[in-house]
C-alpha positions as CSV (number, residue, x, y, z in Angstrom):
1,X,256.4,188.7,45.7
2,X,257.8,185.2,45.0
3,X,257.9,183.0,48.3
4,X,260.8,180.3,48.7
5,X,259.6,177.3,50.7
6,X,263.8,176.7,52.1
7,X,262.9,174.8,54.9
8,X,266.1,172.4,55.2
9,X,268.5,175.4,56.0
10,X,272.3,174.6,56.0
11,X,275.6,176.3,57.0
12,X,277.7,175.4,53.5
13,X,281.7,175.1,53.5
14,X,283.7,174.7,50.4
15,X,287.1,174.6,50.4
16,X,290.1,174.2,47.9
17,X,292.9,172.0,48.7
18,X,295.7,169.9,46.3
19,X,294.6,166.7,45.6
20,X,292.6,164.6,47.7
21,X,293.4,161.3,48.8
22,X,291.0,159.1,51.0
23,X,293.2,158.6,54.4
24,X,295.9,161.0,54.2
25,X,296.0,164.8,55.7
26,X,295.3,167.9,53.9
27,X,296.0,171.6,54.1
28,X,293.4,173.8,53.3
29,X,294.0,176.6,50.7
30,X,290.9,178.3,50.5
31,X,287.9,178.0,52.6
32,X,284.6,180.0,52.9
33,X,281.5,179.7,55.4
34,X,278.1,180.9,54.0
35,X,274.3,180.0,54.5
36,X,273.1,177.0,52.4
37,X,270.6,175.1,51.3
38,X,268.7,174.8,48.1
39,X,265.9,177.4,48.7
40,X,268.6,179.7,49.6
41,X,270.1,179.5,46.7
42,X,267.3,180.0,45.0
43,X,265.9,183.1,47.3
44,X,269.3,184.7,46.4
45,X,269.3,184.3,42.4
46,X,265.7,185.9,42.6
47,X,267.0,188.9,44.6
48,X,269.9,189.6,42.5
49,X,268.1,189.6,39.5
50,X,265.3,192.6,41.2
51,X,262.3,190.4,42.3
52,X,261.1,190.6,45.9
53,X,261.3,186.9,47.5
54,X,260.6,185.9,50.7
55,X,262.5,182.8,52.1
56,X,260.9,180.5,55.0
57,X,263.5,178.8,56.5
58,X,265.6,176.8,59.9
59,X,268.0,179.3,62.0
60,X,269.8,177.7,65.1
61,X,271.0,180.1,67.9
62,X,274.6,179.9,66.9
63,X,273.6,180.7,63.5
64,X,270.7,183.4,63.5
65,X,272.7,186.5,63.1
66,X,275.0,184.9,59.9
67,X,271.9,184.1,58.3
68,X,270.1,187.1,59.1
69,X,272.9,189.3,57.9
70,X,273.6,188.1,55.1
71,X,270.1,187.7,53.8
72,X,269.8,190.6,54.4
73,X,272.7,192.3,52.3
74,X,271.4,189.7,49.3
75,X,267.6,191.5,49.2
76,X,265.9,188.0,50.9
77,X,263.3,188.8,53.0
78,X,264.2,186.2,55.2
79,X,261.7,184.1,57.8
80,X,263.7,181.9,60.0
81,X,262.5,179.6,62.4
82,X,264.3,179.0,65.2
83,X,264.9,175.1,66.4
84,X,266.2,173.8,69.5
85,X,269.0,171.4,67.9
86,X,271.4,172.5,65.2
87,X,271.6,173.5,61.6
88,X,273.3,170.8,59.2
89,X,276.3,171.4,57.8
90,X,277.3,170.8,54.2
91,X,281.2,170.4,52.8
92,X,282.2,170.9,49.3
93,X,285.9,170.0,48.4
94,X,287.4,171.1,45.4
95,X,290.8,169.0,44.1
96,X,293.2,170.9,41.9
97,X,291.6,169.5,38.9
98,X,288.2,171.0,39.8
99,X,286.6,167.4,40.9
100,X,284.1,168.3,43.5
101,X,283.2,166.0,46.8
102,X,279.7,166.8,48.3
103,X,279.4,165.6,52.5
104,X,275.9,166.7,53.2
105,X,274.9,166.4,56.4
106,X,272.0,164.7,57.6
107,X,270.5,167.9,59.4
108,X,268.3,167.9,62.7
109,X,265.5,166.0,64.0
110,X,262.2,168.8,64.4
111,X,259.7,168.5,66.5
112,X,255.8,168.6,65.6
113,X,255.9,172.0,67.6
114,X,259.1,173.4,64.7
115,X,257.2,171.9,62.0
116,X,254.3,173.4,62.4
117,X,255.8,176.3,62.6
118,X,257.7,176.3,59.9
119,X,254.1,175.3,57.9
120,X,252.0,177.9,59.3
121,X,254.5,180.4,58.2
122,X,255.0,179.4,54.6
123,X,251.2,179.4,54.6
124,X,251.0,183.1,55.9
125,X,253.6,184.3,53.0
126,X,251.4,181.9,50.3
127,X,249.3,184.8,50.7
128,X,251.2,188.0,50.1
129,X,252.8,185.7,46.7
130,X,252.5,185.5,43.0
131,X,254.2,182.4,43.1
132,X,255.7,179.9,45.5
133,X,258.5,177.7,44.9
134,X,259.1,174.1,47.3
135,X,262.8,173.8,47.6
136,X,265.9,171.3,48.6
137,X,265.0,168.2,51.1
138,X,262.9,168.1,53.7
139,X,264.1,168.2,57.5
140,X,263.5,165.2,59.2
141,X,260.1,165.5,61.1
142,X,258.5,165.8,58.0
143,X,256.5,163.5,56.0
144,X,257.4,162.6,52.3
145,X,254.0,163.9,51.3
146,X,254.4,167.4,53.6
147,X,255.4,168.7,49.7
148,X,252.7,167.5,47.6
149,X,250.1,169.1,50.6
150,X,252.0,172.6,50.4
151,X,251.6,172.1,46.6
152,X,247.9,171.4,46.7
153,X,247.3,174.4,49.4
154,X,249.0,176.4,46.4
155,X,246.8,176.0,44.2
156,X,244.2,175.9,45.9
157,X,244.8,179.5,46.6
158,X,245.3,180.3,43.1
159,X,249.0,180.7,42.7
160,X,251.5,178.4,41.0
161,X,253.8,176.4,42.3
162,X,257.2,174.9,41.4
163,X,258.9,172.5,43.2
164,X,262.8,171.2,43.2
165,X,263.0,168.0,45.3
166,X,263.9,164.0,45.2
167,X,263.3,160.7,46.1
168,X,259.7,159.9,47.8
169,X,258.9,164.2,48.2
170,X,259.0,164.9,44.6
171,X,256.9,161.5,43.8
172,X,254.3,162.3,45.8
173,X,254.5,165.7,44.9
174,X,253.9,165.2,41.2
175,X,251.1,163.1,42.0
176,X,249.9,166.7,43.2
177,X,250.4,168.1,39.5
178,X,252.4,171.1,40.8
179,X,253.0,173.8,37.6
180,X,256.0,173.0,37.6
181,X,258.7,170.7,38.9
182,X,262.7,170.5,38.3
183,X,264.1,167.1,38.3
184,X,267.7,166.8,37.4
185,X,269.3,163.8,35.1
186,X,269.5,161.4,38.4
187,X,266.1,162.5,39.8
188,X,264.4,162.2,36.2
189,X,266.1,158.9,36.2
190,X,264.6,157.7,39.3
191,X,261.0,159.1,38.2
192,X,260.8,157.7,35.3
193,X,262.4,154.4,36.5
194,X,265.0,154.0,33.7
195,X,268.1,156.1,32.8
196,X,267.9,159.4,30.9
197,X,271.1,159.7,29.8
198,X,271.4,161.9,26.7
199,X,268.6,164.9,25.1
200,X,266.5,162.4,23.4
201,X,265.8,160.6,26.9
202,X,265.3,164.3,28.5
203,X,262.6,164.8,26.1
204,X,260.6,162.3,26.5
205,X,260.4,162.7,30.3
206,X,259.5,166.3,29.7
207,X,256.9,165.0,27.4
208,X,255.7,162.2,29.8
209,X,255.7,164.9,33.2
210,X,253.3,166.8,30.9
211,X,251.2,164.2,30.5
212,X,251.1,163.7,34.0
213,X,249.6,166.8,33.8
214,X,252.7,169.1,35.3
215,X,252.3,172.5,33.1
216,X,255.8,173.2,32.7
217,X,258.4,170.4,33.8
218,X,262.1,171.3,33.6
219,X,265.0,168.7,33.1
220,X,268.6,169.6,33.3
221,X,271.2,167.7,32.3
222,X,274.1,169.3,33.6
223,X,277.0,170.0,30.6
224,X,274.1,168.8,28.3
225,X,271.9,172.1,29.1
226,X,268.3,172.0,30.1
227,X,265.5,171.3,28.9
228,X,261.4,172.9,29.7
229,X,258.6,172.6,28.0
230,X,254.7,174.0,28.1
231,X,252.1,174.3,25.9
232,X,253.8,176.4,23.4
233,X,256.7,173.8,22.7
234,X,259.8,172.1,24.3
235,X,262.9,174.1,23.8
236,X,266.6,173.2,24.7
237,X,268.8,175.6,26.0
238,X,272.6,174.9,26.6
239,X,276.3,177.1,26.5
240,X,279.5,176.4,26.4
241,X,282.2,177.7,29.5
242,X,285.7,178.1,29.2
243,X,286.2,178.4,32.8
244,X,284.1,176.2,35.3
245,X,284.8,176.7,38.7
246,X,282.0,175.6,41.3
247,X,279.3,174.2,39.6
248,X,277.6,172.8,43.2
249,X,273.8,174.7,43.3
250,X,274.0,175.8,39.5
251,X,270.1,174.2,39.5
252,X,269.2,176.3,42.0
253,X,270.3,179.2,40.8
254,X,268.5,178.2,37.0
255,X,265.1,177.7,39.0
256,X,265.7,181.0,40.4
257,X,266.0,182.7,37.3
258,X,263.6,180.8,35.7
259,X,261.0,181.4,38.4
260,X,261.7,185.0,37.8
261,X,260.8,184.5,34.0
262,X,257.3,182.8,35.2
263,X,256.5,185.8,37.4
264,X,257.5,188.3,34.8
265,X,255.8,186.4,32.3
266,X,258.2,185.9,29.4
267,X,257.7,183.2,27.1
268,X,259.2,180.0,27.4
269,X,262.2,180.3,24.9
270,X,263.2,183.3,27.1
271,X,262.4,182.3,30.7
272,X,264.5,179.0,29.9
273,X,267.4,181.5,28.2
274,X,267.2,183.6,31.7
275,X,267.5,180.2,33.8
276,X,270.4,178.9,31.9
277,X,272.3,182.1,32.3
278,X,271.6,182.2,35.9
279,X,273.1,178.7,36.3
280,X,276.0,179.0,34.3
281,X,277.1,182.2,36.7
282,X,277.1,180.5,39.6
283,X,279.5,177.6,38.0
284,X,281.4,180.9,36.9
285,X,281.8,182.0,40.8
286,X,283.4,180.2,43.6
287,X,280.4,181.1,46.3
288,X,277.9,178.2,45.9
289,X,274.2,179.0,44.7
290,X,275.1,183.0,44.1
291,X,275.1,185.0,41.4
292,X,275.7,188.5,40.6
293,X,273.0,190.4,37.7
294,X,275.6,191.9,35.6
295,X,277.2,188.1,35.2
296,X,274.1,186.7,34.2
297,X,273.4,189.5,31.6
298,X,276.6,189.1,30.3
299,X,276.4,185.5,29.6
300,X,272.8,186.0,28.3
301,X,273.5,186.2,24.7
302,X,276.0,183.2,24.9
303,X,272.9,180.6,25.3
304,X,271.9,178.7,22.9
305,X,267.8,178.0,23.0
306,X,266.3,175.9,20.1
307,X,262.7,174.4,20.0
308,X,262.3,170.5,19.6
309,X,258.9,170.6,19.9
């Protein structure tokens, strides 16, 4: 069992329209409703690709049958805490040249009562799990640190723990030397404190996280590929897509094949192939952070892993 930490739940909108101009009215062409949220996304790549995963996570009232449901049809064994306020809401736009606009909303204020609730769960499924996966931003209520404890608890009951976050949650949760943690090219930036703008930049930063004693640090780089490393090597994996058409969540959906790798115990070269795939389907599909197995085999043998190190 793999248990998703998703504790920042949303309700995700993306919808197509011509070209978008700050000020004026649009008309919607396409628009679909679906749960969000990063450990979502990630609780759904793990299920399609056969793995049990459990997903902790916020429901509102209005919400709790949608999420439920469609959990449920996806494999996620889904936990959801219900709140007293409402679940944030997150708008993708897509222009008719494929630009993207992200609105993420700022989500809802929980009480020390929710919190704990949502904590003492997590902790319950920490037990039933092979591994445990932090995931997306924490709700407000929280502290910056509440990562870097749930880290520590992880390990301290033996299992490993990755964790996918930014700003003042992931630095104090590397401090907690997590096994692994997924920074992206703006969040490595950040870390590090300088811009890592091209491969050469990505691998020192994977070589520096390891230093700071994080077992196997991930860095993507969006069209550039990804980039992992552990104490076999650093490799680089990266593919080329002739049709792109929501890449919104495509990390999440590479930890969540990547965390499968890890629990199935592949080797590096091959857990990073498997993530890589996994991300590249989701940019294939217009659902954000969802893939389908088939589409991920099929673009398996299109990545391109090499070792640097």
């Amino acid at each position: 069992m793999i248990t998703v930490a998703g504790f920042n739940t949303a309700i995700d909108r993306f919808i197509q329209l011509g070209t978008l101009t700050p000020g004026e009215v649009h008309r919607v062409r396409t628009e679909l409703v679906y749960p969000g949220g990063k450990g979502v996304h990630v609780a759904q790549t793990i299920a399609a690709l056969g793995e049990r995963v459990h997903l902790v996570g916020l429901v509102d009232a209005a919400h709790r049958n949608l999420i439920c449901r469609r959990m449920s049809e996806r494999g996620v064994l889904f936990h959801g805490v219900e709140i007293a306020g409402d679940l944030r809401h997150c708008l993708a736009l897509q222009d008719d040249e494929g630009r993207i606009t992200e609105i993420l909303g700022q989500g809802p204020q929980l009480s020390p009562a929710e919190c704990d609730a949502l904590v003492r769960d997590f902790r319950r499924s920490v037990d039933e799990s092979d591994l445990v996966i932090l995931s997306g931003s924490l709700p407000r209520g929280f502290e910056p640190t509440a990562y870097a404890e749930l880290s520590t608890y992880v390990k301290g009951h033996g299992q490993r723990c990755l964790v996918d976050a930014s700003g003042a949650a992931m630095r104090h949760a590397l401090e907690a030397q997590p096994f692994l943690i997924k920074p992206n090219r703006d969040e490595i930036s950040e870390l590090s404190g300088q811009p890592v703008t091209d491969l050469d930049g990505a691998l020192q930063a994977v070589r520096d996280l390891m230093a700071q004693g994080v077992a196997m640090p991930v860095v993507t780089m969006g069209a550039l590929g990804a980039m992992a490393g552990n104490a076999s090597g650093i490799w680089h994996a990266e593919l080329s897509l002739e049709r792109v058409r929501n890449t919104v969540g495509s990390g999440d959906c590479l930890l969540g094949g990547i965390a499968v790798g890890i629990a199935r115990e592949m080797s590096l070269e091959d857990t990073l192939r498997l993530g890589a795939a996994c991300g590249a389907a989701n940019a294939q599909g217009e659902e954000t952070g969802f893939v389908q197995r088939r589409a991920v085999e099929a673009l398996l043998p299109q990545v391109r892993v090499r070792r640097l190190s």
